[in-house]
Backbone atoms as SQL, in Angstrom:
CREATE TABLE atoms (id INTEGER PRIMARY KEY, chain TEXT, resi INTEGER, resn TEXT, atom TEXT, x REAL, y REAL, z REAL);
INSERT INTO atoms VALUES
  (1, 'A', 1, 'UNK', 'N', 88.783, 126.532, 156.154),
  (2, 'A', 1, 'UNK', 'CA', 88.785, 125.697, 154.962),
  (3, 'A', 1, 'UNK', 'C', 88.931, 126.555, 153.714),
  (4, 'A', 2, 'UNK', 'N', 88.325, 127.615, 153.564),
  (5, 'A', 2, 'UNK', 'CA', 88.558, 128.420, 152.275),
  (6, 'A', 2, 'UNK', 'C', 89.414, 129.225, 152.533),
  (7, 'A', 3, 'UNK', 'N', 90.008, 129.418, 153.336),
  (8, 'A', 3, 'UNK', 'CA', 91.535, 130.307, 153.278),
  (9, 'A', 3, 'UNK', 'C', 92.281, 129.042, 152.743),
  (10, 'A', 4, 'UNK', 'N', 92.708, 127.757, 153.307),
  (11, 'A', 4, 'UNK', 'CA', 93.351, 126.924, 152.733),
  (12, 'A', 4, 'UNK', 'C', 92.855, 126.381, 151.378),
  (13, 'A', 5, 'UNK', 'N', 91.800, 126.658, 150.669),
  (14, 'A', 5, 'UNK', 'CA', 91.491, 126.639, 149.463),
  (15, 'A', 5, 'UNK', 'C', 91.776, 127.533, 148.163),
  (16, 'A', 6, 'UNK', 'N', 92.439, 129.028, 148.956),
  (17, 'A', 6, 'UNK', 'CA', 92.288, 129.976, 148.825),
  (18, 'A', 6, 'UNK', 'C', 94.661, 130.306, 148.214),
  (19, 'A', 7, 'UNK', 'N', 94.599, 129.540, 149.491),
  (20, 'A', 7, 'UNK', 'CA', 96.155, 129.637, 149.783),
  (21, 'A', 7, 'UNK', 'C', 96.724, 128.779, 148.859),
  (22, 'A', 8, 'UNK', 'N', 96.186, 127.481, 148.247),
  (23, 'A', 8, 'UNK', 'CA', 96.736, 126.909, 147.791),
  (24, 'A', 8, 'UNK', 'C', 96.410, 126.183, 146.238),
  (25, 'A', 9, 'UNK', 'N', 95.047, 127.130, 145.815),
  (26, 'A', 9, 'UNK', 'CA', 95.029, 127.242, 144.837),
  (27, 'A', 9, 'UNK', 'C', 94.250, 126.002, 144.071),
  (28, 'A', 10, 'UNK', 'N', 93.290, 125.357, 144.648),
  (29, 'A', 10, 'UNK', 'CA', 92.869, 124.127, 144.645),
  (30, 'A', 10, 'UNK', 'C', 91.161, 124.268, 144.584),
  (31, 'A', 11, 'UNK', 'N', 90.589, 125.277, 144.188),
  (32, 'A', 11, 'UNK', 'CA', 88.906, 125.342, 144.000),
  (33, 'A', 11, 'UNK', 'C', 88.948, 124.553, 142.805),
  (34, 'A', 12, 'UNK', 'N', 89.538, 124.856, 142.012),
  (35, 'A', 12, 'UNK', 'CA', 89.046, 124.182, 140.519),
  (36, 'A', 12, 'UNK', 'C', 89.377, 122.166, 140.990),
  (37, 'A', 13, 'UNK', 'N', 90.038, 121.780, 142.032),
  (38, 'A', 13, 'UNK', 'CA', 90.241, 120.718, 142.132),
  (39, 'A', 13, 'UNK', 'C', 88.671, 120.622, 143.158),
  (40, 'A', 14, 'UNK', 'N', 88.630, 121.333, 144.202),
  (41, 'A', 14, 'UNK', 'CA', 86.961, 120.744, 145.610),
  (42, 'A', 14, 'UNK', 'C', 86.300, 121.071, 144.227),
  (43, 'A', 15, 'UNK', 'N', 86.321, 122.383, 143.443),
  (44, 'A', 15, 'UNK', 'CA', 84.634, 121.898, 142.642),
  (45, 'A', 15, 'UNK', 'C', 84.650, 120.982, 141.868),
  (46, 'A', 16, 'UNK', 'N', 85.662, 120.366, 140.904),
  (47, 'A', 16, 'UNK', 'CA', 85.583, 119.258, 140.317),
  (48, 'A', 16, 'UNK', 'C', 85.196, 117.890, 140.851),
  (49, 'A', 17, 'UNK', 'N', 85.876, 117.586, 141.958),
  (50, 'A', 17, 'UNK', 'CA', 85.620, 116.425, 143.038),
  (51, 'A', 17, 'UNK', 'C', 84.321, 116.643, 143.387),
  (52, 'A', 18, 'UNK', 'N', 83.838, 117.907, 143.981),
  (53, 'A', 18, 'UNK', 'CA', 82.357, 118.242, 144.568),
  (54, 'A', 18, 'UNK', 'C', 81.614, 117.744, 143.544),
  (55, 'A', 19, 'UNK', 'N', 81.578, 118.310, 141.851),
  (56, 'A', 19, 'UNK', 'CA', 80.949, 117.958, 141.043),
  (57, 'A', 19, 'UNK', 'C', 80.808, 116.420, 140.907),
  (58, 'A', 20, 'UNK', 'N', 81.559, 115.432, 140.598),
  (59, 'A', 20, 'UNK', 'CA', 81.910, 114.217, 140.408),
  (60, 'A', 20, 'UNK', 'C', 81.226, 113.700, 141.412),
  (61, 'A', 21, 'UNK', 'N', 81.124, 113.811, 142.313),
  (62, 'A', 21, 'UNK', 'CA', 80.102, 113.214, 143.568),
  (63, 'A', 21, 'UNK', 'C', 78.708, 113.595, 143.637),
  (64, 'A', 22, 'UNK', 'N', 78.720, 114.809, 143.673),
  (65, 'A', 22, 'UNK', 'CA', 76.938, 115.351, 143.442),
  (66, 'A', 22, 'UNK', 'C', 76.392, 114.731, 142.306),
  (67, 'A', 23, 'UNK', 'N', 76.933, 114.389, 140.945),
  (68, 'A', 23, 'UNK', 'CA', 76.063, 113.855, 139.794),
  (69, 'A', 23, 'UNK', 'C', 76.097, 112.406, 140.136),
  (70, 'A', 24, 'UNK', 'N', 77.162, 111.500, 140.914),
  (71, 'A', 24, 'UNK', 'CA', 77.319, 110.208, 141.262),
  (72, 'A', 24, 'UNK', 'C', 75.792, 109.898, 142.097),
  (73, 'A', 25, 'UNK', 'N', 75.781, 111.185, 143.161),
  (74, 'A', 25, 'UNK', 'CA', 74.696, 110.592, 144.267),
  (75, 'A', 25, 'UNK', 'C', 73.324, 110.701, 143.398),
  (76, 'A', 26, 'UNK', 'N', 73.313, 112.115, 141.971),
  (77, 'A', 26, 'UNK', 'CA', 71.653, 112.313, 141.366),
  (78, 'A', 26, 'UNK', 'C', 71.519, 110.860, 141.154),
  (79, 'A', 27, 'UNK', 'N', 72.593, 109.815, 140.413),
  (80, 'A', 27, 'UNK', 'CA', 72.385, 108.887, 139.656),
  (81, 'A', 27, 'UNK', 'C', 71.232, 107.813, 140.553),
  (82, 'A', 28, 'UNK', 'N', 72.058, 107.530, 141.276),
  (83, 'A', 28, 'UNK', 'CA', 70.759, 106.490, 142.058),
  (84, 'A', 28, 'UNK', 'C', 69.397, 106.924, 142.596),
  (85, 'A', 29, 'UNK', 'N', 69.280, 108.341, 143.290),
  (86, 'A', 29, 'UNK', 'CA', 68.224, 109.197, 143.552),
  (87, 'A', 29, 'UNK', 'C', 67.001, 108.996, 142.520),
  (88, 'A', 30, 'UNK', 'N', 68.060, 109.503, 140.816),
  (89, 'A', 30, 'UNK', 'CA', 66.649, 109.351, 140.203),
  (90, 'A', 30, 'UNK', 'C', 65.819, 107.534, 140.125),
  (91, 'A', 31, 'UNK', 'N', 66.974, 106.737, 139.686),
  (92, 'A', 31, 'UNK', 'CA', 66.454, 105.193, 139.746),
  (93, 'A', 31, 'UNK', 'C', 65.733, 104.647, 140.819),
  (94, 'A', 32, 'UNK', 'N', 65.931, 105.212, 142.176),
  (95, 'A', 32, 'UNK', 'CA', 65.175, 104.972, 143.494),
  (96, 'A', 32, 'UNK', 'C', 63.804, 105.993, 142.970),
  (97, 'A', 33, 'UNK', 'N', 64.002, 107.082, 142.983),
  (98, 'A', 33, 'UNK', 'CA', 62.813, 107.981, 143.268),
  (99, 'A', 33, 'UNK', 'C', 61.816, 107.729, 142.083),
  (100, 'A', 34, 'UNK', 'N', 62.339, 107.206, 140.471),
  (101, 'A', 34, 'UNK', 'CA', 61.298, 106.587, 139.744),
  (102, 'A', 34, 'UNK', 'C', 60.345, 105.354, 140.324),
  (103, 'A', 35, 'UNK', 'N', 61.268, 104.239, 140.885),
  (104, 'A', 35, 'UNK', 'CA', 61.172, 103.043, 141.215),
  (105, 'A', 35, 'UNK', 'C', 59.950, 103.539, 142.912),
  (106, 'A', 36, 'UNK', 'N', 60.164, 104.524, 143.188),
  (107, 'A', 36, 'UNK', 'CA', 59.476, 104.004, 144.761),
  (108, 'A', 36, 'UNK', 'C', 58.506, 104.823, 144.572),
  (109, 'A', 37, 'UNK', 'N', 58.731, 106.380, 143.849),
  (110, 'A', 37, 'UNK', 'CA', 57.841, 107.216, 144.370),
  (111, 'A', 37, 'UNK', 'C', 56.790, 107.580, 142.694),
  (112, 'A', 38, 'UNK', 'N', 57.232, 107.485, 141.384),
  (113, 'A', 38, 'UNK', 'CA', 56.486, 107.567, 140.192),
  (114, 'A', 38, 'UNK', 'C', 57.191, 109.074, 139.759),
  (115, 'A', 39, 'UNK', 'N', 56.801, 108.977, 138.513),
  (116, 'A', 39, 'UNK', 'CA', 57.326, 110.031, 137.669),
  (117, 'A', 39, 'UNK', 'C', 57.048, 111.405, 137.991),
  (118, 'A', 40, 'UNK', 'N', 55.685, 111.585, 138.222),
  (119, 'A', 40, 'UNK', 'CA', 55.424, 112.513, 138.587),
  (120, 'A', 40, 'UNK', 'C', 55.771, 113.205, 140.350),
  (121, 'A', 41, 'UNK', 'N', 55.655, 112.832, 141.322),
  (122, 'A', 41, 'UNK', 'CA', 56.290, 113.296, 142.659),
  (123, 'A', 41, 'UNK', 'C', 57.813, 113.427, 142.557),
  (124, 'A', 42, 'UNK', 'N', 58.610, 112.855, 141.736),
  (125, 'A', 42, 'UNK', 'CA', 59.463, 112.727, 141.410),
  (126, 'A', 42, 'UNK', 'C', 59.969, 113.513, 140.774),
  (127, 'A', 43, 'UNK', 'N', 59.470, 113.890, 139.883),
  (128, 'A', 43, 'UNK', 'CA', 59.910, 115.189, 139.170),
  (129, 'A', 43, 'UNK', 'C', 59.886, 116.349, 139.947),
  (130, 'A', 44, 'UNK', 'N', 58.479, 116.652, 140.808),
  (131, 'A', 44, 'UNK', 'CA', 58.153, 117.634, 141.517),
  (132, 'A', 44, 'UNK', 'C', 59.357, 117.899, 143.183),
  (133, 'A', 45, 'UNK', 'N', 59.566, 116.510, 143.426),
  (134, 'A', 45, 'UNK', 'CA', 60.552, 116.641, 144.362),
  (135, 'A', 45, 'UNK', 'C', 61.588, 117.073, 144.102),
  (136, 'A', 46, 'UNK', 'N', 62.456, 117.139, 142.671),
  (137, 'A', 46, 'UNK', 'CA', 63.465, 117.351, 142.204),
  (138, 'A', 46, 'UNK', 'C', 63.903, 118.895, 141.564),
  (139, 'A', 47, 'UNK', 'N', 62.264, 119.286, 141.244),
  (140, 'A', 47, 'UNK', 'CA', 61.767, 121.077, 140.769),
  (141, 'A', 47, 'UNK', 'C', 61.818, 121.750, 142.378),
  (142, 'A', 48, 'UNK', 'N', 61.299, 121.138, 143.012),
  (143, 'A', 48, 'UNK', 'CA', 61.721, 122.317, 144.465),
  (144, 'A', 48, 'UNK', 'C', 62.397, 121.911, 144.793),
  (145, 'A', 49, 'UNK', 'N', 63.681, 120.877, 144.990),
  (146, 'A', 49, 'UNK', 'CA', 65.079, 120.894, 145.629),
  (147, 'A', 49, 'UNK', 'C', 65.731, 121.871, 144.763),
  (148, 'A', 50, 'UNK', 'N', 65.709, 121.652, 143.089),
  (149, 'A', 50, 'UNK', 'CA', 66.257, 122.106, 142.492),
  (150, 'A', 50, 'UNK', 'C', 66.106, 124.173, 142.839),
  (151, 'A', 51, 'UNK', 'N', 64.859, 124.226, 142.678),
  (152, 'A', 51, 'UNK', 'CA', 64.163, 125.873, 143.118),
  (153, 'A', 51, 'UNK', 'C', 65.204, 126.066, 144.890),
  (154, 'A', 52, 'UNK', 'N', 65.086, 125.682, 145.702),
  (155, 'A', 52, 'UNK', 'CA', 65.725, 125.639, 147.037),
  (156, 'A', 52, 'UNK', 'C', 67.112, 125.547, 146.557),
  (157, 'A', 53, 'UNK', 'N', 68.053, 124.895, 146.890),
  (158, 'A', 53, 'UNK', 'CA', 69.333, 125.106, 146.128),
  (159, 'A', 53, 'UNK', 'C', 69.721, 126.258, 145.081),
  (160, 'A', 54, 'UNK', 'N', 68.944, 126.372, 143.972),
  (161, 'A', 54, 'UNK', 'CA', 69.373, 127.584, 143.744),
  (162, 'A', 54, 'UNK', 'C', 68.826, 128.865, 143.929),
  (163, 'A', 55, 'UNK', 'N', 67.788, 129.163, 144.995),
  (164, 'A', 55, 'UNK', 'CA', 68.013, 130.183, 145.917),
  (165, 'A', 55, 'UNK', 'C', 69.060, 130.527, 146.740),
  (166, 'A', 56, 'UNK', 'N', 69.428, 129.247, 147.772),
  (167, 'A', 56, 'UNK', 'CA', 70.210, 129.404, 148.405),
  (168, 'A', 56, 'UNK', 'C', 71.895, 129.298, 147.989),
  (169, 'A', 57, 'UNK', 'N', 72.016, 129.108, 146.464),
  (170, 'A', 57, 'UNK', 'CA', 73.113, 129.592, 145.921),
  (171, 'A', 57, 'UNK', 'C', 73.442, 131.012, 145.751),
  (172, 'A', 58, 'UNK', 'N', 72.059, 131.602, 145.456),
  (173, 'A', 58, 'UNK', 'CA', 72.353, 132.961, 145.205),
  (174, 'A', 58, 'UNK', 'C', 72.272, 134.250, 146.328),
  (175, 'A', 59, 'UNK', 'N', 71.951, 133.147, 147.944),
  (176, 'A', 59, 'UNK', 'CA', 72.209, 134.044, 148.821),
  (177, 'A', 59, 'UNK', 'C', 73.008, 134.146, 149.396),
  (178, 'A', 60, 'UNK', 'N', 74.140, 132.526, 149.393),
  (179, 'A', 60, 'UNK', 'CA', 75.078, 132.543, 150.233),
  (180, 'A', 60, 'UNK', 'C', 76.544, 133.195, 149.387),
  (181, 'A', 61, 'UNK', 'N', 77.249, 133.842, 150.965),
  (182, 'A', 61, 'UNK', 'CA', 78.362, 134.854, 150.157),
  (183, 'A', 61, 'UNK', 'C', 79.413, 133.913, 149.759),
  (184, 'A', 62, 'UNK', 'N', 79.828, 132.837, 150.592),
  (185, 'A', 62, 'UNK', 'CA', 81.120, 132.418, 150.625),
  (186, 'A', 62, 'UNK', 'C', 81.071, 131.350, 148.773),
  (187, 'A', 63, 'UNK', 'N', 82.113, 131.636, 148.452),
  (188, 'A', 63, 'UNK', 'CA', 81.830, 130.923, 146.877),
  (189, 'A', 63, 'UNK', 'C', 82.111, 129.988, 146.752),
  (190, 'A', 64, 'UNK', 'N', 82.878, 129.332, 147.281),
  (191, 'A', 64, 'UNK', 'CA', 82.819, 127.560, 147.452),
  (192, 'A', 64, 'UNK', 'C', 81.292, 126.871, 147.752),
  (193, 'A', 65, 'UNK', 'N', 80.734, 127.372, 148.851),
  (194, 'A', 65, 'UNK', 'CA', 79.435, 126.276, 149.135),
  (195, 'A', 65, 'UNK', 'C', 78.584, 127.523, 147.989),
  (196, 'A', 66, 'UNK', 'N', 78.316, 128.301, 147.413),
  (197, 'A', 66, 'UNK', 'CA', 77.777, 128.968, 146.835),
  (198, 'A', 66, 'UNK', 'C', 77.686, 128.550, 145.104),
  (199, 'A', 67, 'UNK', 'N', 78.852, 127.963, 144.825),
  (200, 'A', 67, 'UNK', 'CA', 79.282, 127.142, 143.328),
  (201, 'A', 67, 'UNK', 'C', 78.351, 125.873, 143.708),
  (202, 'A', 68, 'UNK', 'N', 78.903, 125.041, 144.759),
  (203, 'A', 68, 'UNK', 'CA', 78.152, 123.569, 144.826),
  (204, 'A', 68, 'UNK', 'C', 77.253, 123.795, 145.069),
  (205, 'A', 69, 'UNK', 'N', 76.668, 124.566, 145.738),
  (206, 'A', 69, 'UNK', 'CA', 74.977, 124.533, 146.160),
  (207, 'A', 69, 'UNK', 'C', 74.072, 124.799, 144.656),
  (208, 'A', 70, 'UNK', 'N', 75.041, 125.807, 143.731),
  (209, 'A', 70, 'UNK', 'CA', 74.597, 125.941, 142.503),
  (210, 'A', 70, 'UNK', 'C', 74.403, 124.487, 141.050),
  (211, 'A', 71, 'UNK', 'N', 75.629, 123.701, 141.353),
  (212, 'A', 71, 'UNK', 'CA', 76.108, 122.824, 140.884),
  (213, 'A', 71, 'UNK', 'C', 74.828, 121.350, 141.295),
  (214, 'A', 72, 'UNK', 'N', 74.591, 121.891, 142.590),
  (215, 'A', 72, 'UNK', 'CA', 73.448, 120.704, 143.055),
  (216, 'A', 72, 'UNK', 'C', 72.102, 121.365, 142.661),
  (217, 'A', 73, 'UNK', 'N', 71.620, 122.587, 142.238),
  (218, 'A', 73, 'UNK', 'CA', 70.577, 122.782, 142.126),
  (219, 'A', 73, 'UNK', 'C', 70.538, 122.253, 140.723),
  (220, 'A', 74, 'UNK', 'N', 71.670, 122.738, 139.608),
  (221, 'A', 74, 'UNK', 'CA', 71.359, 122.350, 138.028),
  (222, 'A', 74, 'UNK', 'C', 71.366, 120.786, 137.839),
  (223, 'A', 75, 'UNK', 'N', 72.166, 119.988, 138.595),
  (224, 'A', 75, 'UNK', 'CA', 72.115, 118.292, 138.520),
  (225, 'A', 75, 'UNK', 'C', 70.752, 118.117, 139.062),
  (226, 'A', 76, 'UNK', 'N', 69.779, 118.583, 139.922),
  (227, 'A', 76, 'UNK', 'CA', 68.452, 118.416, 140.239),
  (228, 'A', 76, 'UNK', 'C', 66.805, 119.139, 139.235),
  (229, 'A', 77, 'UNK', 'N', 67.932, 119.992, 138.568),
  (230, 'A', 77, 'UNK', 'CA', 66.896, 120.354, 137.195),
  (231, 'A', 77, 'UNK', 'C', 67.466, 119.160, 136.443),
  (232, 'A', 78, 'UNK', 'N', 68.322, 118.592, 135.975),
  (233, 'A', 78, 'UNK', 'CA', 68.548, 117.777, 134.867),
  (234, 'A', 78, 'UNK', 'C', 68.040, 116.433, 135.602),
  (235, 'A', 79, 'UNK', 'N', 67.945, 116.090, 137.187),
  (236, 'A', 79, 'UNK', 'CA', 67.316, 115.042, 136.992),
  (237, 'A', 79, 'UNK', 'C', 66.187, 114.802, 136.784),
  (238, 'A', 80, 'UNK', 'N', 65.242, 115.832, 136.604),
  (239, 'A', 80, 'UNK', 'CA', 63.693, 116.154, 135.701),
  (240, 'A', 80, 'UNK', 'C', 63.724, 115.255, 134.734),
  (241, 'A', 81, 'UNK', 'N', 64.438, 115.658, 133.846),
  (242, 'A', 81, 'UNK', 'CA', 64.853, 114.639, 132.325),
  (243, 'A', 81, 'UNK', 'C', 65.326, 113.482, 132.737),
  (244, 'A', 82, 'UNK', 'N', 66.070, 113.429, 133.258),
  (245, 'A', 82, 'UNK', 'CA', 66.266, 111.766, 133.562),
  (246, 'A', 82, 'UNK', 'C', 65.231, 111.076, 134.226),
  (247, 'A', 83, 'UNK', 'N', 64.686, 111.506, 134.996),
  (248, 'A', 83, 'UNK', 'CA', 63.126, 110.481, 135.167),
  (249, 'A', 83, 'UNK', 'C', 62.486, 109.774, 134.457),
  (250, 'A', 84, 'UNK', 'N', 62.458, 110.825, 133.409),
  (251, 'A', 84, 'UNK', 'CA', 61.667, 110.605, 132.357),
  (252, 'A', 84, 'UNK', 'C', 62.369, 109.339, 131.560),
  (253, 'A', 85, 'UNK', 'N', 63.542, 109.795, 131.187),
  (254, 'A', 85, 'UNK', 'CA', 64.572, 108.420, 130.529),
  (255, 'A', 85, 'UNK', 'C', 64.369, 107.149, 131.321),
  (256, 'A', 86, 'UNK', 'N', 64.477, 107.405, 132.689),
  (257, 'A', 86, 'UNK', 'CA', 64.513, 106.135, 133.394),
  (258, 'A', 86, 'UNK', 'C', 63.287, 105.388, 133.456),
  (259, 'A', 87, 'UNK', 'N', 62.182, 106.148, 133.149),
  (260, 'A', 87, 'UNK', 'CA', 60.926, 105.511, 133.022),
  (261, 'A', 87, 'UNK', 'C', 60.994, 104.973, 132.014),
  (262, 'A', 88, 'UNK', 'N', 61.837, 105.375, 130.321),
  (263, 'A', 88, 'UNK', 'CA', 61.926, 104.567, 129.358),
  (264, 'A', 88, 'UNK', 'C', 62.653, 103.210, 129.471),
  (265, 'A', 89, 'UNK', 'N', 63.951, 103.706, 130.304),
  (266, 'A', 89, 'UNK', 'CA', 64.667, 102.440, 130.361),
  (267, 'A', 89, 'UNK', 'C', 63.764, 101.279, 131.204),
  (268, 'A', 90, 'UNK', 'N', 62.953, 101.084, 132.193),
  (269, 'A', 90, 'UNK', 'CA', 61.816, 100.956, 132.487),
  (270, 'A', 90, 'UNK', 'C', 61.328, 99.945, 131.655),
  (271, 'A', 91, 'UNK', 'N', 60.743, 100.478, 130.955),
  (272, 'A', 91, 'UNK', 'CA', 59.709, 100.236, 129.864),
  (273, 'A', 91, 'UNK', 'C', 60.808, 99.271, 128.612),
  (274, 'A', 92, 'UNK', 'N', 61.907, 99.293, 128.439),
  (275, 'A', 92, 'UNK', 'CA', 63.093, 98.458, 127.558),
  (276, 'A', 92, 'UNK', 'C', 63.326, 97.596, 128.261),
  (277, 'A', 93, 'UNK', 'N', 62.702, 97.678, 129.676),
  (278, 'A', 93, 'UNK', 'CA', 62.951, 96.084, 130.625),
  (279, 'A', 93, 'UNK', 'C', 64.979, 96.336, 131.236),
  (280, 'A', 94, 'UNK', 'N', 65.573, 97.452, 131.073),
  (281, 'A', 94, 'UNK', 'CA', 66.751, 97.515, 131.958),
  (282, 'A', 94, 'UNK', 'C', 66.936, 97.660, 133.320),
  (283, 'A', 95, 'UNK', 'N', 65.616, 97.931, 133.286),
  (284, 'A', 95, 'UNK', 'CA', 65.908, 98.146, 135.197),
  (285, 'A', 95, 'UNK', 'C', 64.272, 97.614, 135.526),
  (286, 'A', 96, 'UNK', 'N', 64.062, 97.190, 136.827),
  (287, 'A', 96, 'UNK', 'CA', 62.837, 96.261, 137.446),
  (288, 'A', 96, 'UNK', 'C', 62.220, 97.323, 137.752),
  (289, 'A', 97, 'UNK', 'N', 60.795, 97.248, 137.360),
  (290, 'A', 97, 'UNK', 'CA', 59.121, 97.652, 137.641),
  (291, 'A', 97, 'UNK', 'C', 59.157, 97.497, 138.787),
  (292, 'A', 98, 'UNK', 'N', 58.749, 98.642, 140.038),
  (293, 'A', 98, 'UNK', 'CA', 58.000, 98.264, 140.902),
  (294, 'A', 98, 'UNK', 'C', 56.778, 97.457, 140.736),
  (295, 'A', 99, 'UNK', 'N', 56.653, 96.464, 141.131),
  (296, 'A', 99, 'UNK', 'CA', 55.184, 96.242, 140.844),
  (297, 'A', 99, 'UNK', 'C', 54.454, 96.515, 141.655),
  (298, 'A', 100, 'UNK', 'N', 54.201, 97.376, 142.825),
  (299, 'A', 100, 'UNK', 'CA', 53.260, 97.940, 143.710),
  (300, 'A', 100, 'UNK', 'C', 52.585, 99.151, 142.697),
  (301, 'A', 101, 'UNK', 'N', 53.436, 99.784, 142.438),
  (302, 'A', 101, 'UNK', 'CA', 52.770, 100.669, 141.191),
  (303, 'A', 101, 'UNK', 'C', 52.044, 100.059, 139.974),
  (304, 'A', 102, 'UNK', 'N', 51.280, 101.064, 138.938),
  (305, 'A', 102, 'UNK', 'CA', 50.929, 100.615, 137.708),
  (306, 'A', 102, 'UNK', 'C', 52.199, 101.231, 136.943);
């Protein structure tokens, strides 16, 4: 796969696509993981995926899964902050309260 990535000159096209999908999938993650699990586990789940990912960006050699693995660790630090937003939007009544939670 990365020789034919390689041969034909097309990384800047898999990481763009890679990118475009990894921030597609944070999007619902964070709205589920506010909604089921609370702000706080939530955040914390998202600080050690984020910590894991970019370890394992900076060990693996090959630079294709080494960019995305990087690319998924920083969309999992930024969904920290979006928790937080989504708990506002929340609170503006745009998206439904669990009500099992307070």
């Amino acid at each position: 796969m990365t020789q034919f990535l390689t041969d034909h000159h097309i990384y800047g096209v898999a990481v763009g696509l890679a990118t475009f999908l990894i921030i597609g999938i944070f999007h619902p993650l964070v709205i589920k993981g506010e909604y089921y699990l609370g702000k706080r586990i939530c955040r914390s789940l998202f600080l050690i995926f984020g910590i894991i990912t970019l370890i394992a960006s900076l060990l693996i050699a090959d630079p294709l899964l080494s960019v995305l693995l990087g690319v998924t660790s920083f969309s999992s630090f930024w969904g920290i902050g979006e928790v937080n937003e989504q708990e506002r939007r929340v609170a503006r009544g745009w998206f439904p309260r669990n009500p099992r939670r307070k």
